[in-house]
N, C-alpha and C positions, 0 to 999 in steps of 0.2 A: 519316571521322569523326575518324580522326587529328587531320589537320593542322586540323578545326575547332575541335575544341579549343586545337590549338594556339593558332591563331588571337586566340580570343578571351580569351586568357590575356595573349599578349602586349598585343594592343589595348584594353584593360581596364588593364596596368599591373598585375595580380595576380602575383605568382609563383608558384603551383598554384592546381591545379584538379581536381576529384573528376566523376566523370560519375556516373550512375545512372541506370539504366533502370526502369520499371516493367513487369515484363511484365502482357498480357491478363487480367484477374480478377484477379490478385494483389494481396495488401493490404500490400504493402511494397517497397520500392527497393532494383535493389540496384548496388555501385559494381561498373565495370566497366572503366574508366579513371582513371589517376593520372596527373598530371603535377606535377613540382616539390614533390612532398612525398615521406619515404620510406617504404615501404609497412608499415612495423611503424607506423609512427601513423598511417596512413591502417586499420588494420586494426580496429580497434575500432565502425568503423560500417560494414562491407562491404554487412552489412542491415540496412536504417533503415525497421522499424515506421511505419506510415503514421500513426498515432496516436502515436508517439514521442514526447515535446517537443527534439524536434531541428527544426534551421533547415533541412534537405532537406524532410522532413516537414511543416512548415507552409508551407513554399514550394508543392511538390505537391499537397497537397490543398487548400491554398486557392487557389493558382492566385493565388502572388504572389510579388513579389521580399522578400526578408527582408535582412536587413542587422543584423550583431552590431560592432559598433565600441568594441572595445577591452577589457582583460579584465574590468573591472566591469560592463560590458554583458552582456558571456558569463554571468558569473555570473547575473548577477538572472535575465537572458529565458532562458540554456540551462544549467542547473547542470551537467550532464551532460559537455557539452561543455569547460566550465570545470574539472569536476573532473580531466577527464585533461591537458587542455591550458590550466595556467592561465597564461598570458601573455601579451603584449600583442600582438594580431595583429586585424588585420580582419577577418571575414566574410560573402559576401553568397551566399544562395543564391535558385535561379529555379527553374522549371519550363518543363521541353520540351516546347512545343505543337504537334502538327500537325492541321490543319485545329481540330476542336473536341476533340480525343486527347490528355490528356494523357500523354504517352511515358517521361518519367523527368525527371530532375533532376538541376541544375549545383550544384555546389561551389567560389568564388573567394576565393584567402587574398591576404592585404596584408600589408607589413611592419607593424610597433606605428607609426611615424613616420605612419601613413594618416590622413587627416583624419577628423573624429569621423564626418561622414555623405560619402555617395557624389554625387560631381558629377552633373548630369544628363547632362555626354557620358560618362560611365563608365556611369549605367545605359543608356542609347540603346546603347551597345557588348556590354554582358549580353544586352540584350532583343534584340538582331541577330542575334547568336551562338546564342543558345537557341532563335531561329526557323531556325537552319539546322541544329543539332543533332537539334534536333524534327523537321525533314524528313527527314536523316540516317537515323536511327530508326525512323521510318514505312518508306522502300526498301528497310532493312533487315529490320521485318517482313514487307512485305509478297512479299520474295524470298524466302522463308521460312527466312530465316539466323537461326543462334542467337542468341539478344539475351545471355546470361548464360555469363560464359567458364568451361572446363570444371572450372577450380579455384579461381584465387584472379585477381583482376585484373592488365589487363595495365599495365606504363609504360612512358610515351614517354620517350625520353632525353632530356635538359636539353639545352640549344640547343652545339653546338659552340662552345669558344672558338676567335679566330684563331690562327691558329698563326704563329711568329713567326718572323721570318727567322734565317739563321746567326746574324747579329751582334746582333741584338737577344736570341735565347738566352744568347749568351757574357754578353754587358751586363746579363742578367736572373740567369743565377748567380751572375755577380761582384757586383752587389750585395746578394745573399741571403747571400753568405759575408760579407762585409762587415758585416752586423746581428752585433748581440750577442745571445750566447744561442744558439737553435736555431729550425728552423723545418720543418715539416710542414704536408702536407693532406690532405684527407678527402673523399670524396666524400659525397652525399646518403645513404649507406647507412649512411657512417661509417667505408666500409674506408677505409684509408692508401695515400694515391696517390702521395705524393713525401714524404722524411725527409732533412734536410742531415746532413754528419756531426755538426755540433755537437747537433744535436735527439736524435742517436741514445747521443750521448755523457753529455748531461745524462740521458737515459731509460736507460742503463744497458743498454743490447740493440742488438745485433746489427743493421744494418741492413736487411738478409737476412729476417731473422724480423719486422719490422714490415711490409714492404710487403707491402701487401692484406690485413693484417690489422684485426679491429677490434681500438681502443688496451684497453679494459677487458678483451679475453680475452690479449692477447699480455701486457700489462702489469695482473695481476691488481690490486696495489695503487690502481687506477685505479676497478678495480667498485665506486664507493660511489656512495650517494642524489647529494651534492649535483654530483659530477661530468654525471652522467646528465642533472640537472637544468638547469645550464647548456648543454651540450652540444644538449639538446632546446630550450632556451630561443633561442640563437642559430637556429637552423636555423626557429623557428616564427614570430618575431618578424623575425626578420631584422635585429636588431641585435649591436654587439659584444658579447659575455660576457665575464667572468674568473672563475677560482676557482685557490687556492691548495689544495696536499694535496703531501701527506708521501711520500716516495719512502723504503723502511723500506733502514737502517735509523735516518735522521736528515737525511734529504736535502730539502728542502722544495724546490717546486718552481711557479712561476705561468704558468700555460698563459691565454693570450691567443685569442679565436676571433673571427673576422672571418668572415661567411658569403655568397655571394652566389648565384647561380641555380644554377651548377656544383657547390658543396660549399664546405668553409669551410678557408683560412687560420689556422694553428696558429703563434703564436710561444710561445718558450718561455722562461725566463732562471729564474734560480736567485732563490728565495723565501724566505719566513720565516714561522712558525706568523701572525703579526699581519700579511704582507707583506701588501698591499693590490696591486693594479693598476692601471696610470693612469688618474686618475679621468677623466682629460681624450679617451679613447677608448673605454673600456670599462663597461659598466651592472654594478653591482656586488649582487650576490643579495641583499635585504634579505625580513625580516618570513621566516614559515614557510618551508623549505624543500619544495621539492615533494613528496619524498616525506613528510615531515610534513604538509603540506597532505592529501595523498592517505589517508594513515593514520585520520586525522581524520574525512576525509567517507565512507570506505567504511565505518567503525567507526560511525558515527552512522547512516549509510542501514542499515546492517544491524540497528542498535539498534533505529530508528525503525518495521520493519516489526514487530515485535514490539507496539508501542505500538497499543491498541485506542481507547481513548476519548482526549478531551483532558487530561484531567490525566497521561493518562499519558505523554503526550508532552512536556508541558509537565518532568514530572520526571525521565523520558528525556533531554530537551534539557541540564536543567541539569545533572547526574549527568555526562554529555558534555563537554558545551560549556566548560564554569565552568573546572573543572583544566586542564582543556586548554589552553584559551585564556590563563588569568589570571585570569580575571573574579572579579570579589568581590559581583557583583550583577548578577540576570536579572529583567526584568519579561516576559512576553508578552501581547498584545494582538491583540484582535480587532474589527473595523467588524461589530457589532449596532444595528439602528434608528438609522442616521445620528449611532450615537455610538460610542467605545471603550472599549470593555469587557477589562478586565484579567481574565484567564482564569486567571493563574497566575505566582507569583514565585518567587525567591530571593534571602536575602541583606537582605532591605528588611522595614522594619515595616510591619504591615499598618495602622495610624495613618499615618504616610506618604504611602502608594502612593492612600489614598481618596478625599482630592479630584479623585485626577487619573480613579478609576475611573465609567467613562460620561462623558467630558467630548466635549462634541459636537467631529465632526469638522472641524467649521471654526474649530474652537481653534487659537491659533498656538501650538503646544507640537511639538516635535522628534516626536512618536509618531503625532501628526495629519498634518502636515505628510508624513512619510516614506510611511506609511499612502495618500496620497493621491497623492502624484506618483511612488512607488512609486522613487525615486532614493533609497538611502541616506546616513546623514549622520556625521560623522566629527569628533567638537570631544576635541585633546588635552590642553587645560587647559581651566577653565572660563571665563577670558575670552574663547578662542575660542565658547564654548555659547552665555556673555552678549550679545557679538557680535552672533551670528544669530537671539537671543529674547531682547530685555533685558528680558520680565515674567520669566522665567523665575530663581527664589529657587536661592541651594547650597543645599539645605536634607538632602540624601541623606550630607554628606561623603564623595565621590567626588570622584575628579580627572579623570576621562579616560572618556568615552560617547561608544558604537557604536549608533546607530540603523537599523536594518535592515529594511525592505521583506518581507514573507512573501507570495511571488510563488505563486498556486497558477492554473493553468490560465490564464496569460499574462495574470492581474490581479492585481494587491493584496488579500489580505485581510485583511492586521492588519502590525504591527510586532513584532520584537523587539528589545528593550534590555539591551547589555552595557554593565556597568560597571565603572570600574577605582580600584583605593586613589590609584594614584599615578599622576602624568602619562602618560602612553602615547601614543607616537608608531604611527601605521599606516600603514606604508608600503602602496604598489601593492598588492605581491602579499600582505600579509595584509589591505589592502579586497575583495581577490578573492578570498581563502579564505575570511573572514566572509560576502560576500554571496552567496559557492556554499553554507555550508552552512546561512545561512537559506533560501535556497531549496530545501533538503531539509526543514526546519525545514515550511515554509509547507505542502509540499506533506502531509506526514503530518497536520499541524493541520487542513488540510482535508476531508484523509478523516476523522480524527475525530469532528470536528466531523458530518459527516454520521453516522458511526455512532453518535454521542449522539444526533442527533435522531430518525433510526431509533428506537432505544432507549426511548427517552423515547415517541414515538409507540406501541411496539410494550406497550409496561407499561400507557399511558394504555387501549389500545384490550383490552387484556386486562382490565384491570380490572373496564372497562365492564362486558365480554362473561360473565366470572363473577358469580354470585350474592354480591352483599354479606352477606345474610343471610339466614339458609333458614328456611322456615315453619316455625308453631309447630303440633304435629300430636296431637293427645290421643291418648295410645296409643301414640305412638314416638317414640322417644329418636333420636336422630341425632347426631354427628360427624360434622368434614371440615375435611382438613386437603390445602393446594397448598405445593408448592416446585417455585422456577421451576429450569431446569436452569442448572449454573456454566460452560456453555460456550457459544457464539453472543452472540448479544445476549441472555439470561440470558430468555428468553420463548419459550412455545411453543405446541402447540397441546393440552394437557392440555384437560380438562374433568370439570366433572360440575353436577348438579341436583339437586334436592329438588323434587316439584312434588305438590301439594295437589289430588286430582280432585275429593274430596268429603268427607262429615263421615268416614265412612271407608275410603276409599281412596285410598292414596297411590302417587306412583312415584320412582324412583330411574335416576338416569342416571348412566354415566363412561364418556369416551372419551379417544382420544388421538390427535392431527390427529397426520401424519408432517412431520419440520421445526422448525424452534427461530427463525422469523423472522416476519415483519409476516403474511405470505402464509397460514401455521398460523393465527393468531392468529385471523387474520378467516373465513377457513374454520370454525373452531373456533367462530364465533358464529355462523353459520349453521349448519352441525350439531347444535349444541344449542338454536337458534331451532325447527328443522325437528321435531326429537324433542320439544319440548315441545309445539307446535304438533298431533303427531299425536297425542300423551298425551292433553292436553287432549279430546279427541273420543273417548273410552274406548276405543281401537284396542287391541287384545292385542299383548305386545312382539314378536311375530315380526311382528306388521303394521307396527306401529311403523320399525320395521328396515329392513323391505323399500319403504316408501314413503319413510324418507330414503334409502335407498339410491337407489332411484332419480332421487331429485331432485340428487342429488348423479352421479351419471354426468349424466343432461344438462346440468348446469354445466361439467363435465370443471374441475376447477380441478387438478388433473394431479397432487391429493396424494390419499393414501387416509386413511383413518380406523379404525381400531377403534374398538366401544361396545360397550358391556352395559346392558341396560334391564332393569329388575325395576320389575314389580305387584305393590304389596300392598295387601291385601286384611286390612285392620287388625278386620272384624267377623268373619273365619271364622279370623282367622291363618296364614293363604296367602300364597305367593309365586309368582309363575310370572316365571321369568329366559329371557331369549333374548342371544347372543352374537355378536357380527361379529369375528370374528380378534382376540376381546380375551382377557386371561386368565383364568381360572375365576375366578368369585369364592370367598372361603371360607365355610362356615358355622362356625359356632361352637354347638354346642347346648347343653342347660340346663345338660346333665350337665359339660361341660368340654372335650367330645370335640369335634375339629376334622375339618372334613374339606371336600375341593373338590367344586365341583358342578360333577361331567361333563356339560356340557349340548356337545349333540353342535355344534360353530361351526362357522357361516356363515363366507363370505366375508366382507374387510374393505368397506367401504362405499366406493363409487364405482371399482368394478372392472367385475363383470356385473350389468345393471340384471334382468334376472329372477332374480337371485339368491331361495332361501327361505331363511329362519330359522327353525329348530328353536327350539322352547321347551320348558322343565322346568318343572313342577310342581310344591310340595312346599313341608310345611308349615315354619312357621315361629312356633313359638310364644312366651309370653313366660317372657321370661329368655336365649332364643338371639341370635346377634350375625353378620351376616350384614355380610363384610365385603367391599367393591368396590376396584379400585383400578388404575393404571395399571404398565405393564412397569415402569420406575423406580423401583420399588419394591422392586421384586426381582430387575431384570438386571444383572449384574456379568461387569466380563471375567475369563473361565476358571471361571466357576461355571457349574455345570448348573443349568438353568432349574426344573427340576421339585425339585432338591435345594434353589435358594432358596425356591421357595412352601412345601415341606416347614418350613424354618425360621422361613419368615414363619405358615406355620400353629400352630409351636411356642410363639412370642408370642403369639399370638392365644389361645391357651390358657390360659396364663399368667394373665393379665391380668383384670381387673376388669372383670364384663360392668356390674356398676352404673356406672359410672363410664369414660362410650365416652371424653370427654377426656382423661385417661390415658391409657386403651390408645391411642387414636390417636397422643398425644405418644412414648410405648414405642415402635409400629410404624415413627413416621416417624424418631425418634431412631437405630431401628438401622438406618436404609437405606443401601445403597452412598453412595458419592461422587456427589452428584447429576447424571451428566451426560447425564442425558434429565430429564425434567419428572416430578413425582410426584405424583400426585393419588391421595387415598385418604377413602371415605365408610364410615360404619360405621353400620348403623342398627338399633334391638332394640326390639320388640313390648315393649310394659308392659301389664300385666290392669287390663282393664275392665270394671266393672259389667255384668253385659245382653247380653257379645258373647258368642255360641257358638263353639268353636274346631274346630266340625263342616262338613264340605262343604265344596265345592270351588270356583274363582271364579269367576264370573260374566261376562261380558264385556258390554256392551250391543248388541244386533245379532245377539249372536256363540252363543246358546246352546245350541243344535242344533249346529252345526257344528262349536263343539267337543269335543261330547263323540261326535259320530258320526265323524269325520273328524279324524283327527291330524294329518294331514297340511294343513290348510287353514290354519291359522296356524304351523304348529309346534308345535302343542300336544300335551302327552304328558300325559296321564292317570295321575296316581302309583299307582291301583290295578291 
C-alpha cells in the first residue's frame, strides 16, 4: 500500500497525498496514510464525516473524482477546507474501488502554479492508482488485517535526496558561506535540519540549540500569526514566501523560504520594519493575514449557529462582516420564483435597493449574474463595475463592490453584496477570505430559510386547526386565551374547543400534544378533530377519552397527549369532567372559594389503547367559573407544581367572575416565561328562565349504566 501511494503521487505530479479508508458500515473515512504533507495539517480531517462538505466526502459517496483548483475554488465548493488552509494549492480527491466496494479514499495536493483543471493523463493516473489502492484495501480486508492504525496515521518519508560526492559537498558549502546573510533548513515538520554560522549569528542562538529544533519554540519572538502563516503558506502551495519580524530588541530581520518535496530552504539577511523581500523570487502576504482570516470565519461560524430565522442572519452577518471587513454597505439576496429577492440590508436606503428587489434572474446585474454562475465578482473602482455592466447607474455613492456567490449544499442560492466608500483593491487571499466566509454566510441562510418556512407553515397549519371563534351558547359565558411557546419555532401542540351539542348542552375541551414543532401541531388537529367527533354523538367524557385514546395508539404518531373534556349540562347546572395526564382543572364557586377538582387521571392519550377514564360529577351553578388550562400556565423551573396551581387558584379568586375577559387576561398576564405553549378556557353558567338546577346528567344511550355502574364510563355519582 505503501509504495502505491507512493506511486501515484509521483505519477500524478502531486506532492502529497492523504489515503483513507472506510471501514465495513461505517459512515465516515478515516486517514490512514500521509505522504508529503506534515501531520499537524493533515490533522484536522483524520475523520471525514461521509456527509461532510469536504472533497473526500463527495468524492466517496458519489463515487467520483472532485477537483478544487486554486483558493477561490476552495473557498466557494469547501469553505471548511479554505478556512484552515487558505492558499493557493490544487486538489483532487477519488474514491477506492474494488470490485462494486467502495473501500476509502485518495487525497492529491499540487503546488498554486497547477493549471486551473486536471489534464486527462493526470486523471487516467488518479483513476490507475485508486484501482490498485482499492484492490490494496480489499486483500487487506479480506486478510482480516486492521484497516485503521492504532493511533494516529502513519507517514512515508519524502523521497531521498542524492547524496553528493566529496567535492561537490565542499563546492556546495563554499557557496552557501559565500551568500550574504545566513541560511538554514527545515524539514516537513518544521524541525531545523542544517543552520550556517551566519544564520545563527543574525538569529542570536547558539547553533547547538537550534538543530532539531522547531524555529518558534527555540526562538520565541518568532511565535507570531503572520510567521506561522507564511511558513504554512510555502509548504501548502509550494511557492516562495517572505515575511519580515523584529528580532527584540531592535533587530529586524527578512527570512526567505523556498520549499520543495524534502522541506524548505531558509535564507536570512538583516531587514527593516518596511523591508520588503525580493519581489523578483518571493510572493509577498497581501489582503487578511491568516490568522485574521481564521479569527473572522470561526467568530461568524460560531455567531451564525445562534442565528434562527433569516433576518437573523442577515443582521448576524452584517454585525460581523461590515467592521471587520470595512464595508460601508451589505445587501443580501436570494433566488425566489426565477427572481431575486433582497431579504435584507445595511448601510443602503431602502428607495435605493427597490428596483433592484425581485428583478428576474436573467437580469444583467452583478447579483444575478453571481447568483447564477455561482463565481464571485470583484470591481475596485467603478469603471471596472461599468466595464462589465455599462447599464448599470453609480447611483449608491460607493467606490469599491464584492459580489459573492451564497453556496449552500454545492449550489447557488442567492448573493451577497459588500460595499466600500473608497476604492478597495482585493487581493488573492482576501477574494479567498470573502468567498470562505460567504460560504458560511450561504450555508446558515439556508437553514434559515427552511426554518422560516417551517415556521410559517407550522403557525398557518395551527391556525387552521384552532377555533377562530367559539359559539355563541345562551346560558354560558366563555373566555380563551393561546400563547404560542418563546422557544422552538414558537408553535405547538396546545389546544382547546367549545363545542355546542344542543340548545342545552354544551362541552369543553383542552389538551396539550407533547412537542413545539409541525409534527404537534398536526397531531394536535386530529386530537381535537377526534374529541369533537366523539362529543358530537353524546359520548360521556370518559368515552370520549377512551375512544380517542385509542384511535391515537393505532396511529402510533410516537407523541402523547394530555386532555380534559368537560359536559355541561347548561339545564340542570352540571358538570361531569374526565382527565388524561392533564392538570386539575379549577373551580371557582359563587362564594369566591377556589378549589381543584380531584378527578382520579387517566393515562396520557396514545400510551395503552384499553386505558379507562374516570369521571367527576358535580355541580356547577351560576355565578361559579370553572377554569381549564394547559401545564404552561403554571410550570416554572424550581417551582413546585402543586404550589403554582395554588397561586394560579389565588387569581382565580381574585378576579371578576362577571367579566371571564379580564380574568383570563389576569391569569395569562401573570404566567411564567412562555416556554411551553399556554392555553387556558374559562367558562360560567348565567341563570335562565325555566332551567332547574336539580338532578344529575343525562347521557344518551348511557342512563342505566351510569347510575348502576360507576365504573362503565368513569362516572362517579356526587351523592
Amino acid at each position: 500500500m505503501d509504495s502505491a501511494l507512493a506511486a501515484v503521487v509521483r505519477a500524478s505530479g502531486a506532492y502529497g497525498g492523504l489515503l483513507y479508508v472506510l471501514p465495513p458500515g461505517d459512515d465516515a473515512v478515516w486517514q490512514v496514510l500521509v505522504t508529503g504533507v506534515p501531520q499537524e495539517m493533515a490533522a484536522p480531517w483524520r475523520r471525514v464525516g461521509l456527509r461532510d462538505p469536504m472533497p473526500v466526502a463527495d468524492a466517496v459517496r458519489e463515487r467520483r473524482l472532485t477537483w478544487a483548483g486554486g483558493r477561490e475554488e476552495m473557498a466557494r465548493e469547501y469553505p471548511r477546507v479554505a478556512l484552515v488552509l487558505p492558499y493557493d494549492f490544487g486538489l483532487a480527491a477519488a474514491p477506492l474501488v474494488s470490485g462494486t466496494a467502495v473501500r476509502g479514499g485518495l487525497v492529491l495536493m499540487w503546488p498554486g502554479n497547477h493549471p486551473a483543471r486536471l489534464s486527462d493523463a493526470e486523471e487516467d493516473v488518479i483513476r490507475a492508482g485508486c484501482r490498485r489502492l482499492g484492490d490494496c484495501l480489499q486483500r487487506a480486508l479480506d486478510r482480516g488485517d486492521p484497516l485503521l492504525p492504532p493511533d494516529r496515521p502513519r507517514t512515508l518519508p519524502p523521497p531521498a535526496p542524492r547524496a553528493p560526492s566529496r567535492t561537490e559537498a565542499a563546492g556546495l558549502s563554499a557557496f552557501v558561506d559565500r551568500l550574504p546573510g545566513g541560511s538554514c533548513a527545515l524539514d516537513l515538520d518544521g524541525h531545523l535540519t542544517f543552520v550556517t554560522p551566519g544564520a545563527a549569528e543574525l538569529l542570536g542562538v547558539d547553533r547547538a540549540v537550534l538543530m532539531g529544533a522547531l524555529p518558534w519554540e527555540a526562538l520565541p519572538w518568532m511565535d507570531v500569526p503572520h510567521v506561522e502563516d507564511r511558513y504554512r503558506a510555502a509548504l501548502v502551495s509550494r511557492r516562495p514566501q517572505a515575511f519580515t519580524v523584529l528580532r527584540p530588541p531592535a533587530t529586524w530581520l527578512t527570512f526567505e523560504l523556498y520549499p520543495d518535496a524534502t522541506g524548505l530552504s531558509v535564507r536570512i539577511t538583516p531587514g527593516s520594519p518596511d523591508g520588503e523581500a525580493p519581489p523578483s523570487r518571493a510572493v509577498q502576504s497581501s489582503g487578511p493575514s491568516r490568522a485574521t482570516v481564521l479569527y473572522h470565519l470561526m467568530h461568524l461560524a460560531s455567531t451564525l449557529t445562534e442565528a434562527v430565522g433569516v433576518q437573523d442572519v442577515v443582521e448576524q452577518t452584517a454585525d460581523q462582516l461590515m467592521p471587520a471587513l470595512g464595508a460601508q454597505g451589505m445587501v443580501v439576496m436570494v433566488a425566489e420564483d426565477g427572481r431575486l429577492k433582497i431579504v435584507g440590508q445595511r448601510g443602503y436606503r431602502t428607495t435605493l435597493l427597490q428596483p433592484f428587489d425581485r428583478a428576474p434572474l436573467s437580469s444583467a446585474d452583478p447579483g444575478a449574474d453571481v447568483m447564477a454562475t455561482g463565481v464571485p465578482g470583484f470591481w475596485s473602482t467603478f469603471d471596472e463595475l461599468h466595464e462589465a455592466y455599462p447599464a448599470v447607474a453609480h447611483e449608491d455613492g460607493m467606490a469599491a463592490w464584492a459580489v459573492l456567490p451564497l453556496i449552500a449544499s454545492g449550489r447557488p442560492i442567492g448573493s451577497l453584496l459588500l460595499a466600500y466608500r473608497r476604492p478597495h483593491v482585493f487581493p488573492p487571499a482576501e477574494r479567498a477570505a470573502l468567498t470562505s466566509l460567504a460560504g458560511l454566510v450561504g450555508q446558515a441562510l439556508d437553514r434559515a430559510r427552511l426554518y422560516d418556512a417551517k415556521h410559517d407553515l407550522a403557525h398557518r397549519l395551527q391556525s387552521a386547526l384552532l377555533p377562530h371563534t367559539l359559539p355563541h351558547l345562551s346560558g354560558l359565558g366563555v373566555a380563551a386565551r393561546y400563547l404560542p411557546a418563546a422557544r422552538g419555532l414558537g408553535i405547538g401542540g396546545d389546544f382547546y374547543d367549545v363545542i355546542r351539542l344542543d340548545e342545552h348542552t354544551a362541552a369543553v375541551t383542552i389538551g396539550d400534544v407533547q412537542g413545539h414543532n409541525v409534527d404537534a401541531a398536526a397531531l394536535m388537529g386530529q386530537v381535537r378533530t377526534a374529541v369533537h367527533a366523539h362529543a358530537t354523538v353524546g359520548a360521556p367524557p370518559g368515552d370520549v377519552l377512551t375512544r380517542t385514546n385509542r384511535l391515537l395508539t393505532d396511529l402510533d404518531p410516537g407523541l402523547f397527549t394530555s386532555c380534559a373534556y368537560v359536559h355541561l349540562d347548561l339545564a340542570t347546572h352540571h358538570a361531569c369532567v374526565a382527565l388524561a395526564g392533564h392538570p386539575p382543572p379549577l373551580l371557582r364557586h359563587a362564594d369566591g372559594r377556589v378549589e381543584p377538582l380531584r378527578v382520579p387521571p387517566g393515562l396520557l392519550l396514545g400510551i395503552e389503547p384499553d386505558t379507562v377514564y374516570p369521571a367527576l360529577e358535580f355541580p356547577l351553578p351560576p355565578g361559579s367559573v370553572l377554569a381549564l388550562y394547559t401545564d404552561g400556565l403554571v410550570e416554572a423551573p424550581g417551582v413546585d407544581l402543586d404550589d403554582a396551581i395554588a397561586a394560579l387558584a389565588g387569581l382565580l379568586e381574585t378576579g371578576d367572575p362577571g367579566d371571564l375577559d379580564a380574568m383570563a387576561d389576569t391569569l395569562i398576564r401573570h404566567a411564567p416565561t412562555p416556554g411551553d405553549d399556554i392555553a387556558l378556557v374559562l367558562v360560567s353558567p348565567r341563570a335562565s328562565a325555566g332551567h332547574s338546577g336539580a338532578g344529575p346528567i343525562v347521557f344518551p344511550g348511557k342512563k342505566d349504566e351510569r347510575r348502576s355502574k360507576r365504573t362503565g364510563s368513569g362516572g362517579e355519582d356526587p351523592s
